[in-house]
C-alpha positions as CSV (number, residue, x, y, z in Angstrom):
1,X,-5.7,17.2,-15.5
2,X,-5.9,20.4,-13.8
3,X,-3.3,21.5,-11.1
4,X,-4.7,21.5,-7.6
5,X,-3.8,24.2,-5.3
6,X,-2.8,24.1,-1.7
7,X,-5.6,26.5,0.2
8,X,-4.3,29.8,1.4
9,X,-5.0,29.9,5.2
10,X,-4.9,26.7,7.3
11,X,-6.6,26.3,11.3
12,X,-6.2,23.2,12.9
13,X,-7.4,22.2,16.5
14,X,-4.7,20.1,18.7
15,X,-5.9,18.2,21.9
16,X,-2.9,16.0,23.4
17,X,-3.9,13.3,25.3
18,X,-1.3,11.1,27.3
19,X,-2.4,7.6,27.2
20,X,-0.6,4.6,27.3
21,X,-3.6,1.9,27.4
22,X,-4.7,1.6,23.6
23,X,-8.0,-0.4,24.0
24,X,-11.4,0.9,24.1
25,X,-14.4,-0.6,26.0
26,X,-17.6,-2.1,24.5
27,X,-19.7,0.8,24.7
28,X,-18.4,4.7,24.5
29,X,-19.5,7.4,26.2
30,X,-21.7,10.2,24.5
31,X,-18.5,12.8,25.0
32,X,-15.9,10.2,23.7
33,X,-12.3,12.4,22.9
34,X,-11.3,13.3,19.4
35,X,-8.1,12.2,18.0
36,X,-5.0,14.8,17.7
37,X,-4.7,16.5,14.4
38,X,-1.4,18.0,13.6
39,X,-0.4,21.2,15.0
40,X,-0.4,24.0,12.1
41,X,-0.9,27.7,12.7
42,X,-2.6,29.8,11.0
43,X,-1.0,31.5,8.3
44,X,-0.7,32.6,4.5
45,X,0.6,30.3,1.7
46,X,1.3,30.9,-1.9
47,X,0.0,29.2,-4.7
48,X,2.1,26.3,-3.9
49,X,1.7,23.0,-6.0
50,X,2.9,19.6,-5.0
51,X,4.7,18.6,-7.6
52,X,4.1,14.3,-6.4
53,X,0.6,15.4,-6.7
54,X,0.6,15.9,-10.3
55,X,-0.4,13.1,-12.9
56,X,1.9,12.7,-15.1
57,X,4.1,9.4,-16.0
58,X,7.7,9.2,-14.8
59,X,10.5,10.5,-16.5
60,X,12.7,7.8,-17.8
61,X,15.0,6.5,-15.1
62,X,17.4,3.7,-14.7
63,X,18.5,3.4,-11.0
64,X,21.5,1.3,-9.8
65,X,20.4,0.2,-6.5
66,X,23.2,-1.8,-4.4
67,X,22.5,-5.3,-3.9
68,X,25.2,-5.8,-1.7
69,X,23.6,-4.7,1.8
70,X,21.6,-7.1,4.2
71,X,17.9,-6.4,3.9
72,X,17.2,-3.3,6.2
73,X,14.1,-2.2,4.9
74,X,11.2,-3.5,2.4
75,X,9.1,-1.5,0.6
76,X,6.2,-3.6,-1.0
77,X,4.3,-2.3,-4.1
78,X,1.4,-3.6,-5.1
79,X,-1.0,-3.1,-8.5
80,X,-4.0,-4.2,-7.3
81,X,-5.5,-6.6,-10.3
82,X,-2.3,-5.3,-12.1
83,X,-1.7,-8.6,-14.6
84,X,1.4,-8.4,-17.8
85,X,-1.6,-7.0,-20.4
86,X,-2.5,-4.3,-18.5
87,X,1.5,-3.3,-17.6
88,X,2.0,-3.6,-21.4
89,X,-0.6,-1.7,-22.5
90,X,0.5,1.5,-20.2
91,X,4.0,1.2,-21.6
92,X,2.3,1.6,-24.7
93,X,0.1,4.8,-23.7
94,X,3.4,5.8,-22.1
95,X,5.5,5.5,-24.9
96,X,8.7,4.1,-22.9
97,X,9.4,1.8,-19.7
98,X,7.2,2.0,-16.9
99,X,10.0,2.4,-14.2
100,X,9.0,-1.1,-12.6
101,X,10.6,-2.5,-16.3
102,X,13.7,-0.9,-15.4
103,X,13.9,-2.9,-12.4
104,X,16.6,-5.7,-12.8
105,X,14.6,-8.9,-11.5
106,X,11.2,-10.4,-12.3
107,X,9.6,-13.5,-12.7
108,X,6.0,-14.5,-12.6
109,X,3.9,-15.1,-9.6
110,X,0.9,-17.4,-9.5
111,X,-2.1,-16.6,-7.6
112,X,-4.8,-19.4,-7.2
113,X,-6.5,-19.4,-3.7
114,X,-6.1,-22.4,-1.4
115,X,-9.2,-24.0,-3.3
116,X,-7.2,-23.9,-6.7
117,X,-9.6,-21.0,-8.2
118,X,-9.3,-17.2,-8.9
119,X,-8.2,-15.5,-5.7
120,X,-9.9,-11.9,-4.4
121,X,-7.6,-9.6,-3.1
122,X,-8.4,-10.7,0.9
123,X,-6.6,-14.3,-0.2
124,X,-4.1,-13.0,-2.0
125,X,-2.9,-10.3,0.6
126,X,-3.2,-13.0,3.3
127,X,-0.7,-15.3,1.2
128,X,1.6,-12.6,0.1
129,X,1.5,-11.4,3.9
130,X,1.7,-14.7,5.5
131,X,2.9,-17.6,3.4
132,X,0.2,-19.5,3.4
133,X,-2.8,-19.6,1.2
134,X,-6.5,-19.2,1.9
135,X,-10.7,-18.9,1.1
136,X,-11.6,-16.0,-0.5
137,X,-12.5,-13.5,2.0
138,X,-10.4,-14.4,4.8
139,X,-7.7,-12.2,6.4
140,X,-4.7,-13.0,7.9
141,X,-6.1,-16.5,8.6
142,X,-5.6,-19.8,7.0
143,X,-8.2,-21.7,5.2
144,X,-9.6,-23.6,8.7
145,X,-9.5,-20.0,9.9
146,X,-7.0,-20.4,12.0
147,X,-4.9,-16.8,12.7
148,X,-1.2,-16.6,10.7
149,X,1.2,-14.3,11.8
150,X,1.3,-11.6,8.6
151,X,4.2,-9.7,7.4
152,X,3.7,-6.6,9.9
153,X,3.2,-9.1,13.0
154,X,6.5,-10.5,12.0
155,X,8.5,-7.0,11.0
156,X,7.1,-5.6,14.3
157,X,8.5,-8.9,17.0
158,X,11.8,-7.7,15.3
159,X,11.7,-3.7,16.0
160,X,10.6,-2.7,12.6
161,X,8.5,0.0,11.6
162,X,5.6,-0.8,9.9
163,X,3.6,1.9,7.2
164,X,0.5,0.7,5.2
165,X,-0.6,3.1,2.3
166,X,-3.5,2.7,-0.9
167,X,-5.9,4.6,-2.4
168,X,-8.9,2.8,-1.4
169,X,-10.1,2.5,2.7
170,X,-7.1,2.1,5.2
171,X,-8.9,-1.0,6.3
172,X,-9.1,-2.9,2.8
173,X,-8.8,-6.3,1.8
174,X,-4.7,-5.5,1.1
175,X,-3.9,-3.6,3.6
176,X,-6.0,-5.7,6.3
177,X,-4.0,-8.9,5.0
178,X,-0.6,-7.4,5.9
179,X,-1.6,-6.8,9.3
180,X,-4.9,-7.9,10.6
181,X,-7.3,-11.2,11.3
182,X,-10.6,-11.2,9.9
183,X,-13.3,-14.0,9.0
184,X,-14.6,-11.1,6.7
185,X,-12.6,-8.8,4.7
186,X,-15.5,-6.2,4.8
187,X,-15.2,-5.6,8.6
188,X,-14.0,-2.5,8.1
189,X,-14.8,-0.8,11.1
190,X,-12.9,-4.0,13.3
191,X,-9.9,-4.0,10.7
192,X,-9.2,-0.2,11.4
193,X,-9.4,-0.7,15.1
194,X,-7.0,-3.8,15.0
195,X,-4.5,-1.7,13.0
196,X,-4.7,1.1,15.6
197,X,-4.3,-1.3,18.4
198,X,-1.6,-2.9,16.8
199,X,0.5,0.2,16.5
200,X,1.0,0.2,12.8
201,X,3.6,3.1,12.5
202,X,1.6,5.1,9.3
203,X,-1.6,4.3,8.2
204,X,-3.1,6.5,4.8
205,X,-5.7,6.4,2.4
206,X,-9.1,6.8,2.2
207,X,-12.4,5.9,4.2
208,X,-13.1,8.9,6.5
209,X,-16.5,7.1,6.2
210,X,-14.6,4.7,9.6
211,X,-12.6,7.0,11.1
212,X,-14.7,10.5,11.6
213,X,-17.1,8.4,14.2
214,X,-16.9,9.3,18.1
215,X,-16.2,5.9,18.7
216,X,-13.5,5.6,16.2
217,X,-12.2,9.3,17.4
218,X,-11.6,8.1,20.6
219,X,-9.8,5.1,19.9
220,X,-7.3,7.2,17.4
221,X,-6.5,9.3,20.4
222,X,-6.1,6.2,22.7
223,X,-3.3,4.5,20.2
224,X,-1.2,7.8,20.4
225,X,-2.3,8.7,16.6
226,X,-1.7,11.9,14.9
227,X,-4.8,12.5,12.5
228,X,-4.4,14.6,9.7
229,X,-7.4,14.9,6.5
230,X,-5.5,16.8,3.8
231,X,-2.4,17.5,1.7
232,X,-1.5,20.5,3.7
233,X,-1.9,18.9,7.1
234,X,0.3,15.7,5.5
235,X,3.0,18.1,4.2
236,X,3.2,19.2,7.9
237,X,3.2,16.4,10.2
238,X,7.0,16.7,11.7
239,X,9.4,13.5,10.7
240,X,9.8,12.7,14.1
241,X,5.9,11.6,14.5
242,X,5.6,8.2,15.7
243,X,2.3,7.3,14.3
244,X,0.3,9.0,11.8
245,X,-3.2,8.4,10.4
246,X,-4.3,10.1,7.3
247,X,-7.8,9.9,6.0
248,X,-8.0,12.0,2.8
249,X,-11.3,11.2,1.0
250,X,-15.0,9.9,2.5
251,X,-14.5,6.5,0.9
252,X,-11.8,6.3,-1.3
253,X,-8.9,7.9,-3.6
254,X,-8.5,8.1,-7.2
255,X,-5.7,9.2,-9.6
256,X,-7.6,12.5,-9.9
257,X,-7.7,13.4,-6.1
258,X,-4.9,14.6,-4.0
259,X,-3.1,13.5,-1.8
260,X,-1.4,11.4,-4.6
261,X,0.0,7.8,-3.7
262,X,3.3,9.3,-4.0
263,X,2.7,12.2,-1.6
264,X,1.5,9.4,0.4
265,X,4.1,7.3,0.1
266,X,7.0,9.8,0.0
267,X,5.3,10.9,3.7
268,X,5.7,7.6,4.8
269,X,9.3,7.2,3.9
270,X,9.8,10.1,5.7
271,X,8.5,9.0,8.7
272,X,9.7,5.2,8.5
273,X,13.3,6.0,7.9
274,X,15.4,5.1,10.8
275,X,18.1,2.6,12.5
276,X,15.3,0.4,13.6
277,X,14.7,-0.4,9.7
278,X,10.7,-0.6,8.4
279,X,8.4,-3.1,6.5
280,X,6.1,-0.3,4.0
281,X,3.2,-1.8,1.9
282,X,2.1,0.8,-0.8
283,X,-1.4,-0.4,-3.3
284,X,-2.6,1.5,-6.1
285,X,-5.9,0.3,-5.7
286,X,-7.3,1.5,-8.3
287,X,-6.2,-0.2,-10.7
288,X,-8.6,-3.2,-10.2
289,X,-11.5,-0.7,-9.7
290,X,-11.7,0.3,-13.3
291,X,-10.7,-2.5,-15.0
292,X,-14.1,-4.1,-12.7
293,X,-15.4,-1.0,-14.7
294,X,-13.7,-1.6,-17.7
295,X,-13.1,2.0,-17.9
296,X,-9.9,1.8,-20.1
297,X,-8.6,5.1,-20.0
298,X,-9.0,5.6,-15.8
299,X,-7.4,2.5,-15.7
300,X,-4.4,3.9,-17.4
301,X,-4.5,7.0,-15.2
302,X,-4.1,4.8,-12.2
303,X,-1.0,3.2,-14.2
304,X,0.4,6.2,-14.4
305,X,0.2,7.3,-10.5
306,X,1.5,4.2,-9.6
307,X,4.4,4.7,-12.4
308,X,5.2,7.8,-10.7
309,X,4.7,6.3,-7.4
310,X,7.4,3.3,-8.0
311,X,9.7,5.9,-10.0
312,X,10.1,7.9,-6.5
313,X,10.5,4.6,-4.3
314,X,13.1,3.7,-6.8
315,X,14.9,6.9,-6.4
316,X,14.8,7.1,-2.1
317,X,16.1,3.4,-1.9
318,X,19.2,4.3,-4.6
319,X,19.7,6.7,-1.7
320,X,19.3,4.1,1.1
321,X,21.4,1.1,1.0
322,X,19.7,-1.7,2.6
323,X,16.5,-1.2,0.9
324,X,14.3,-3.7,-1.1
325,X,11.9,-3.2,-3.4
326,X,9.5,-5.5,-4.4
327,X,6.5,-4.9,-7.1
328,X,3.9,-7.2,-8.3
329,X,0.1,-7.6,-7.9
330,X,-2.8,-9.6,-5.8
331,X,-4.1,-11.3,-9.0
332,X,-5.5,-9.9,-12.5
333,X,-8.3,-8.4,-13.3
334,X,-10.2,-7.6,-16.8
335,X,-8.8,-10.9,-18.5
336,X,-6.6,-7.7,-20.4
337,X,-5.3,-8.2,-24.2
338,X,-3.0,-6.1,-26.0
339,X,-3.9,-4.9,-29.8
340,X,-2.7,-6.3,-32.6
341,X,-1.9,-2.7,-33.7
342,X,0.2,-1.6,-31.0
343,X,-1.0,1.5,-31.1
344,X,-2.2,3.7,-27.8
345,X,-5.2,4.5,-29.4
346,X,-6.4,1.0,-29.6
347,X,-5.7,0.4,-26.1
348,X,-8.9,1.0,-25.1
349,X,-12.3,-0.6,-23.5
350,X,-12.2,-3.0,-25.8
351,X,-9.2,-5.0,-24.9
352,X,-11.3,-6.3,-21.5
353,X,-12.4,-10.1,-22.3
354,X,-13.5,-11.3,-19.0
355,X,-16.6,-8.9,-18.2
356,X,-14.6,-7.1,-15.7
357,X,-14.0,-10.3,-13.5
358,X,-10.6,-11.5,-11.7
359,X,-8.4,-14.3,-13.3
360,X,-6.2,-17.1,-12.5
361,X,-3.2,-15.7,-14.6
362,X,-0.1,-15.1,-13.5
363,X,1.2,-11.9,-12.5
364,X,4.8,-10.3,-12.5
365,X,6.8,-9.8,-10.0
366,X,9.8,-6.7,-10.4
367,X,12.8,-6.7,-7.3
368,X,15.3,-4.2,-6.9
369,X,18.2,-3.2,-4.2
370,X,19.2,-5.3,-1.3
371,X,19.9,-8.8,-1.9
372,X,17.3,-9.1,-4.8
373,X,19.1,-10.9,-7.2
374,X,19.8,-13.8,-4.5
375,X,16.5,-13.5,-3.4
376,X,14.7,-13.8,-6.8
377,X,16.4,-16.6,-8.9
378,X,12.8,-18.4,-10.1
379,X,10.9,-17.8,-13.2
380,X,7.8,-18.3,-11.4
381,X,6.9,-18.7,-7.8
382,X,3.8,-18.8,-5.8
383,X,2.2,-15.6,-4.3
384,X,3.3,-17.3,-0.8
385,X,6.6,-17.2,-1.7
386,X,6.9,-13.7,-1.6
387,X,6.2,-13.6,2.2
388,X,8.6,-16.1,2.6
389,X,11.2,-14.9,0.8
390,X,10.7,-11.4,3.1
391,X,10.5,-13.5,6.1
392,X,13.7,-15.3,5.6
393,X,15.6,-11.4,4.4
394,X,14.4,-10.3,7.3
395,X,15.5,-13.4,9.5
396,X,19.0,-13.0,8.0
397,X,19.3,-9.3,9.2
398,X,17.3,-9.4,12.7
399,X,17.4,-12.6,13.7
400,X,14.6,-15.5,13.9
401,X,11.9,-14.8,16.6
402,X,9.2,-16.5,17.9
403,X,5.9,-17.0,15.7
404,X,3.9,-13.4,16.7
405,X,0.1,-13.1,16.5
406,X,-1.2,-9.7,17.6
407,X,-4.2,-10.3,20.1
């Protein structure tokens, strides 16, 4: 793919506004504020490139992360529709371990909704999040629709900071499910605002399509956000920002448009790093999106960003004792088989069997660093334990705490 360069001259517009109040009333006024961007002056750049923003798969790695440390930190990374087929077939293309492989713990993960049938991401984020398992199309509520305090709720009663990054709209089914409460999983514009109002430390991805409204503008600037809208305003939002929102793309991103989920996510890091410790829930979304498609060959692409992706989490949390690391996926997607040949040119559109439609198989599950190998004992759990187990690493480290719903 070709090399994207950073532009030569950058001019942004900063207006600070000190607020402490972070809700905004039911109708806005015609002259509603603007949210903050980040502070850059003008001035002249090389050529630079990013090297996290090219795609390319990762360079064979085997980390030794301690497992020795209470859990201080989680980083959650999730393959949306990611099943085994689909993780074998990239290893394939790849030609060596995806860096997930490398990871020393896994089992599988089943995924059935609280009716028994193929889950959609909203259920399966809400049960990964929460514990508990749900309808399709429900966030962060159970199956009576009854709220249930997700996975940020519960990092956040404890002083953790919380990050949410994917490649698809801020406010999407996975990301809503670690955070939010919906009856509908496409309430985009009502998602975003909960997340705001929550206080969710950094929130990036796509769907400027929600955020560049007056309404929406205002309330950024009410929650205290910094808003930045490209790589070059990402690379320069100082470490010491205490809540960042980055929307990069009109809808969504893709594995050839920058910011890449590892700029994204190695931002994030940056920014979540600190005594308090930090719950950080990172999708390749993608992944689902073209096997739905059954575009073989972007599907692989997205494989390979992600690849990168887990590669560089692997690599900070060596780094940071404490850390867990946690990979699997909301469900499958594609029904995916494997050839026969075992060759990478066979892997290819046909190897999709279900029409491009979800699937009740099981999914793997990959754990690495803090505690993960007395955390992860089972050869197969249910996608509620994952929360669970969290919950309990957490509970170890910070202490229990009273059930939290954000209202």
């Amino acid at each position: 793919m070709k090399l994207k360069k950073i532009s030569a001259i950058i001019l942004a517009l900063v207006m600070l506004l000190g607020v402490t109040a972070c809700t905004a009333p039911a109708s806005e006024p015609a002259n509603a504020s603007t949210a903050p961007i980040v502070t850059t002056q003008a001035v002249e750049t090389t050529a630079a490139e990013i090297e996290s923003d090219k795609l390319n798969w990762a360079e064979p790695h085997v980390y030794n992360l301690s497992e020795d440390e209470e859990v201080k930190n989680i980083i959650l990374l999730i393959g949306d529709g990611m099943g085994e087929n689909i993780i074998k077939n990239a290893e394939i293309v790849k030609g060596d371990a995806l860096a997930m492989q490398t990871m020393p713990h896994s089992c599988y993960v089943g995924t059935d909704n609280a009716l028994g049938k193929v889950t959609d991401s909203a259920a399966a984020s809400t049960a990964i999040s929460t514990g508990v398992k749900t309808r399709n199309q429900l966030v962060g509520l159970d199956e009576n629709r009854n709220p249930v305090e997700t996975i940020c709720e519960f990092a956040m009663a404890r002083g953790l900071k919380t990050g949410l990054v994917d490649t698809h709209v801020i406010p999407h089914a996975t990301p809503a499910g670690m955070a939010t409460h919906s009856s509908d999983r496409g309430l985009y514009n009502s998602i975003l605002s909960d997340m705001l109002k929550m206080g969710i430390n950094v929130l990036l991805g796509g769907g400027q399509e929600y955020i560049d409204t007056q309404k929406m503008q205002k309330r950024i600037a009410d929650c205290g956000y910094t808003y930045v809208q490209t790589t070059e305003e990402l690379a320069k939002v100082p470490s010491d920002t205490e809540k960042l929102l980055g929307g990069f793309a009109y809808q969504d991103l893709n594995a050839s448009k920058n910011p890449s989920l590892t700029t994204m996510c190695a931002k994030a890091l940056e920014l979540l790093e600190g005594d308090e410790g930090f719950f950080l829930m990172v999708e390749a979304s993608h992944v689902d999106i073209y096997e739905a498609k059954l575009d073989m060959d972007k599907t692989i692409d997205e494989m390979m960003a992600f690849d990168k992706c887990i590669d560089y989490v692997l690599s900070w949390a060596q780094s940071h004792p404490g850390t867990l690391v946690i990979v699997t996926a909301d469900h499958e997607t594609g029904g995916v088989t494997v050839p026969e040949s075992g060759k990478a040119e066979d892997v290819n559109a046909d190897c999709f069997t279900s029409g491009g439609e979800h699937t009740g198989a099981d999914v793997l599950l990959f754990a690495a660093g803090a505690r993960s190998g007395k955390l992860f004992t089972e050869d197969k759990i249910e996608n509620t334990d994952i929360s669970k187990i969290m919950k309990k690493a957490l509970n170890d480290t910070y202490g229990e705490k009273p059930e939290f719903i954000f209202e």
